[in-house]
C-alpha positions as CSV (number, residue, x, y, z in Angstrom):
1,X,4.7,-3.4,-42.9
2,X,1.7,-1.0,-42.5
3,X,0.7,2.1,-40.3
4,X,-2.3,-0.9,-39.7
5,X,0.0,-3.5,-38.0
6,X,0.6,-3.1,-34.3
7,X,2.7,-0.7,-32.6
8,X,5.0,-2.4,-29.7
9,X,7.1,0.2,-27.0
10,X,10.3,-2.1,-26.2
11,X,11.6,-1.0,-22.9
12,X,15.3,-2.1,-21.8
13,X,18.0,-0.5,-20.5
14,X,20.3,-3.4,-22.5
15,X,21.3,-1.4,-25.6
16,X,21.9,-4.8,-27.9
17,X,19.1,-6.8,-26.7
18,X,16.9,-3.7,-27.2
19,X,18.4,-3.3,-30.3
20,X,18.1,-7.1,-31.6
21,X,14.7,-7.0,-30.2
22,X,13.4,-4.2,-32.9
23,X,15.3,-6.1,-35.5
24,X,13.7,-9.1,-35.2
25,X,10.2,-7.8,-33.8
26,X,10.0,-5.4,-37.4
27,X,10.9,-8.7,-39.5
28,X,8.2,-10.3,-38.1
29,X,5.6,-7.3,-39.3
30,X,5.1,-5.2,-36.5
31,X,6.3,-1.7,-35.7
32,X,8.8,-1.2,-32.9
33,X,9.7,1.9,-31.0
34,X,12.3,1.7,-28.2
35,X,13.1,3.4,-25.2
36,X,16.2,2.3,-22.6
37,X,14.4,3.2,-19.5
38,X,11.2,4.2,-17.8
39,X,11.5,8.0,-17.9
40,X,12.2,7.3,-21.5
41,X,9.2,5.3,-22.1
42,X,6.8,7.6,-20.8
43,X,7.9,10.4,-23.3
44,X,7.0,8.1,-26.0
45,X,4.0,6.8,-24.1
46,X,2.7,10.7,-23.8
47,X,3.2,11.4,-27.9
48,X,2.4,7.9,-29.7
49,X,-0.6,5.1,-29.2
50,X,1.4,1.8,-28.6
51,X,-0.6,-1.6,-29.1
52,X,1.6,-3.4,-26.4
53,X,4.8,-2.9,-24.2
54,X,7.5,-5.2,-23.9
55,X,9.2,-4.1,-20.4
56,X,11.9,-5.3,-19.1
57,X,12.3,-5.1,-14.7
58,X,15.0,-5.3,-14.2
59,X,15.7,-1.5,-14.9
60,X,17.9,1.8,-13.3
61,X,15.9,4.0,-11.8
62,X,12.4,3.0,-12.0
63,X,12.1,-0.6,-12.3
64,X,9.3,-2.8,-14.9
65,X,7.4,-3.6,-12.2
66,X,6.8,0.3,-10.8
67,X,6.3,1.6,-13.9
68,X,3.4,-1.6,-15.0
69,X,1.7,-0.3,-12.0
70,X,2.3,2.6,-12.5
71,X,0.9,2.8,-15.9
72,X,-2.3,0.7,-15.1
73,X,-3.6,3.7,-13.3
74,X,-4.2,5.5,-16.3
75,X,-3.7,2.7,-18.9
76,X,-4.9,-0.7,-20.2
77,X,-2.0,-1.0,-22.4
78,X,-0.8,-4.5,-22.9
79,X,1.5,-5.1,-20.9
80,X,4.4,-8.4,-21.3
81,X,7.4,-8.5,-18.8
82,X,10.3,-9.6,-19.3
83,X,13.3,-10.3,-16.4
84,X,16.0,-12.5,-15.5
85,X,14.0,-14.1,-12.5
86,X,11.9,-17.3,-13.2
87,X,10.9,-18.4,-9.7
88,X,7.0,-18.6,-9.6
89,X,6.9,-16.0,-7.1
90,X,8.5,-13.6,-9.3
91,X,6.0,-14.4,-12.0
92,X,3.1,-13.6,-9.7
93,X,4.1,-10.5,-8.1
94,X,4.7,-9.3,-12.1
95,X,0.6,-10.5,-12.8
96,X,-0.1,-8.3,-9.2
97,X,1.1,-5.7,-10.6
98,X,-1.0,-5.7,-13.5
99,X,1.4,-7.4,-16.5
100,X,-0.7,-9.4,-19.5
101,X,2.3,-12.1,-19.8
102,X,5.7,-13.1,-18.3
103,X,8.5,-13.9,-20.1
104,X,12.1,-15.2,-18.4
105,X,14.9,-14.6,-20.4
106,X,16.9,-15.8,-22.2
107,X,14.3,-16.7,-24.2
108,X,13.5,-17.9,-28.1
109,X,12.4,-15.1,-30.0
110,X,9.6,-17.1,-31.7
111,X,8.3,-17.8,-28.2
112,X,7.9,-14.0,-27.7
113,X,6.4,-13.1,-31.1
114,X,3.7,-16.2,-30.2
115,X,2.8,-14.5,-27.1
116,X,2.5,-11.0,-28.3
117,X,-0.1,-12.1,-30.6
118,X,-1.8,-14.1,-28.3
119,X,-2.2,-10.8,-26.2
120,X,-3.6,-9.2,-29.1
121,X,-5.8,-11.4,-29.9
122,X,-7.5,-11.4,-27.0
123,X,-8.3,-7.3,-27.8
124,X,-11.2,-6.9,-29.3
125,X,-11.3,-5.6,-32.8
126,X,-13.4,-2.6,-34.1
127,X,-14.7,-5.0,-36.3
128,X,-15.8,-6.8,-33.1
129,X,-17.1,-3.8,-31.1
130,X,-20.9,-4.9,-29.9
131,X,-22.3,-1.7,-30.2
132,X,-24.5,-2.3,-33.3
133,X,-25.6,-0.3,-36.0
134,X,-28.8,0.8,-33.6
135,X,-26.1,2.2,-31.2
136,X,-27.1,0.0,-29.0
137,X,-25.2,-2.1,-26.2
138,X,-27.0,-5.7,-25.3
139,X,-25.9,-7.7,-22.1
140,X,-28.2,-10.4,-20.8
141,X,-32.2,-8.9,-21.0
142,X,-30.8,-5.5,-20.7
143,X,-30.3,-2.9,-23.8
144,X,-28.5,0.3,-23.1
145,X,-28.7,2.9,-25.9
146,X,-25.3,5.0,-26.1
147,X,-27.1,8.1,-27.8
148,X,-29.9,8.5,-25.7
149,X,-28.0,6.8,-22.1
150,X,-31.2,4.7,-21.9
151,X,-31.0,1.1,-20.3
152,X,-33.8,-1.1,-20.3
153,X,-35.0,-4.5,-19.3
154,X,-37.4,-6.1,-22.1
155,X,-39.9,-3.4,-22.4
156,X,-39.1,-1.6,-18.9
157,X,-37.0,1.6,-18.2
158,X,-34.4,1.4,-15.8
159,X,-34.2,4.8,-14.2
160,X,-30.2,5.9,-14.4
161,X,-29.1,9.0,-12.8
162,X,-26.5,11.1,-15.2
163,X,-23.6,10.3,-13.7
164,X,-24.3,6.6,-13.6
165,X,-25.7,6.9,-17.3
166,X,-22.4,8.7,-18.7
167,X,-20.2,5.6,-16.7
168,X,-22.4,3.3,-18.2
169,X,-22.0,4.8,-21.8
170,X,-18.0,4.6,-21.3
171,X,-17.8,1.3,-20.5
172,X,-20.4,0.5,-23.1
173,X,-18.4,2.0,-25.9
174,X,-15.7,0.0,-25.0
175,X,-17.4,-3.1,-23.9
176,X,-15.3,-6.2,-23.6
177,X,-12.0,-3.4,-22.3
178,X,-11.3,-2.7,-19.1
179,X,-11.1,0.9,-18.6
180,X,-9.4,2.7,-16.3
181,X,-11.4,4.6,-12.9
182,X,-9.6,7.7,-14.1
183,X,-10.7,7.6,-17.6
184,X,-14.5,6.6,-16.3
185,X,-14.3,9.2,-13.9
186,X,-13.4,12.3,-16.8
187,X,-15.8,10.6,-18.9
188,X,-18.6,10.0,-16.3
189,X,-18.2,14.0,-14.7
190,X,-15.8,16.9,-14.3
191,X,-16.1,15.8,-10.2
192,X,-15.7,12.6,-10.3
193,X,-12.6,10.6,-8.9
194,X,-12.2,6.9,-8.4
195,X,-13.8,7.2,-5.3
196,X,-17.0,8.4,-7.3
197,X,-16.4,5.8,-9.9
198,X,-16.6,3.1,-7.7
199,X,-19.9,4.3,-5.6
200,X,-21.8,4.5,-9.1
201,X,-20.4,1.0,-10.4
202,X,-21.6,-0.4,-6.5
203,X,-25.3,1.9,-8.1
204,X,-25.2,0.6,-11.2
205,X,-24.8,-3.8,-9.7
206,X,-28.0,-3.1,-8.1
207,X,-29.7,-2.1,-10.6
208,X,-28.1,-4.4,-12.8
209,X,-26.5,-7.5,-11.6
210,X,-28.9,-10.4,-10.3
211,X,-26.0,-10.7,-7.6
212,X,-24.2,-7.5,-7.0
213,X,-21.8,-8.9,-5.0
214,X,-20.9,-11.7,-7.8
215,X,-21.2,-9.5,-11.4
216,X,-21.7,-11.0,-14.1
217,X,-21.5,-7.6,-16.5
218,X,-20.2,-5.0,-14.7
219,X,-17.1,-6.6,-13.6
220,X,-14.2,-5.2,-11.8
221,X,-10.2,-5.4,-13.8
222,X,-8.0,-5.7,-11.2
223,X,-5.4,-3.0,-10.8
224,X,-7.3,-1.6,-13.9
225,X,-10.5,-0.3,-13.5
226,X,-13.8,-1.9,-14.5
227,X,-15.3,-3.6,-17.7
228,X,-18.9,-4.5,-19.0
229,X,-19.2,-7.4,-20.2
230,X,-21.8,-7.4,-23.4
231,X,-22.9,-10.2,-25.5
C-alpha cells in the first residue's frame, strides 16, 4: 500500500462489520479510515481528503442518508450506501439524495471492492485533466484560457464579465467534476452565494449553449452543483 492508493472513510455504527470492513478493504490495497457515526465522520472529513465514503443509513443520531445530503452541499465526495433495505424505493431515495452507488447488505465483499473501483474510475485522473499544456480548456468550437479568463469561438471573443469569467475558470480547472455552488461561488467572488452561482451559469448558457435550456457543457449535477463538460 501507498500514500498514492485511495483513501476510503467507512462509516458504521456496527463495531465488527466496521472493523471487518477495514480488514479486508486494506488487503485489497486501499487505505481505510473509520468512524462509527456521522458526527464522527465529519471530524475526520474536516482534517483528511478521502477518495470515497462507504456510509452506512441506517445510523443513531444522524442517519446515511442526512449526512449524503448533507455533505453534497459542500462536497463531491464519492459517495456508496450501504443499508439493510433493498426495496427499489429505498434505493432511489438513497440516489436523491445524492449517493454514487447502493449497496444491500449482507453482501460479498468482492462485490463491494468491484464497485468502489468502478466509482473511481469514473474520476477523472490528473493525468486526464483537459486543460493542456497552453492552459487552455476546449469544449465544442469554444477555447477558454484559464490564465487570461478568455473564451472564444474560432477567432471571436466572447465578452465575459468577471464574475462569470472566474465561474468559468473553476469549473474549467476541474472539467469533467461536478463542483459544488458553494465552492463556485468562493471561487467566482467574495459575494457570491448559490443564488449568484446559478444567475451567472443561466449568463454563461446564453452565451454558450446552442440551447440553454438543454446544455450540452455547462451542465447542471444534481444535488451537487454544476460541471463543464470539455472535450
Amino acid at each position: 500500500m501507498t500514500d498514492e492508493a485511495p483513501h476510503i472513510l467507512v462509516v458504521d455504527d456496527d463495531t465488527r462489520l466496521r472493523d471487518l470492513l477495514k480488514k479486508y478493504l486494506s488487503e485489497q490495497g486501499f487505505r481505510v479510515t473509520t468512524a462509527g457515526d456521522a458526527e464522527e465522520a465529519r471530524a475526520k472529513l474536516r482534517s483528511l481528503a478521502f477518495d470515497l465514503l462507504v456510509l452506512d443509513i441506517m445510523m443513531p443520531g444522524e442517519d446515511g442518508l442526512a449526512l449524503t445530503s448533507s455533505l453534497r452541499e459542500v462536497s463531491v465526495v464519492p459517495i456508496l450506501l450501504l443499508t439493510a433495505r433493498d426495496d427499489v424505493a429505498d434505493r432511489i431515495e438513497g440516489l436523491e439524495h445524492g449517493a454514487d452507488d447502493y449497496l444491500s447488505k449482507p453482501f460479498e465483499p468482492r462485490e463491494l471492492v468491484l464497485r468502489i473501483k468502478a466509482i473511481l474510475r469514473r474520476i477523472p485522473q490528473e493525468s486526464e485533466s483537459p486543460v493542456g499544456k497552453d492552459g487552455k480548456v476546449s469544449f465544442g468550437d469554444f477555447t477558454f484560457d484559464l490564465s487570461r479568463q478568455e473564451l472564444r469561438r474560432g477567432d471571436k471573443h466572447i465578452y465575459l464579465t468577471s464574475g462569470e469569467a472566474a465561474l468559468l475558470k473553476a469549473l474549467a480547472e476541474k472539467a469533467g467534476v461536478a463542483v459544488s455552488r458553494d465552492l463556485l461561488g468562493e471561487q467566482s467572488g467574495a459575494s457570491a452565494n448559490a443564488r449568484t452561482v446559478d444567475v451567472q451559469i443561466t449568463r454563461l448558457r446564453r452565451k454558450i449553449e446552442e440551447n440553454p435550456k438543454y446544455p450540452r457543457y455547462l451542465q447542471t449535477a444534481r444535488g451537487v452543483g454544476y460541471i463543464l463538460m470539455a472535450d
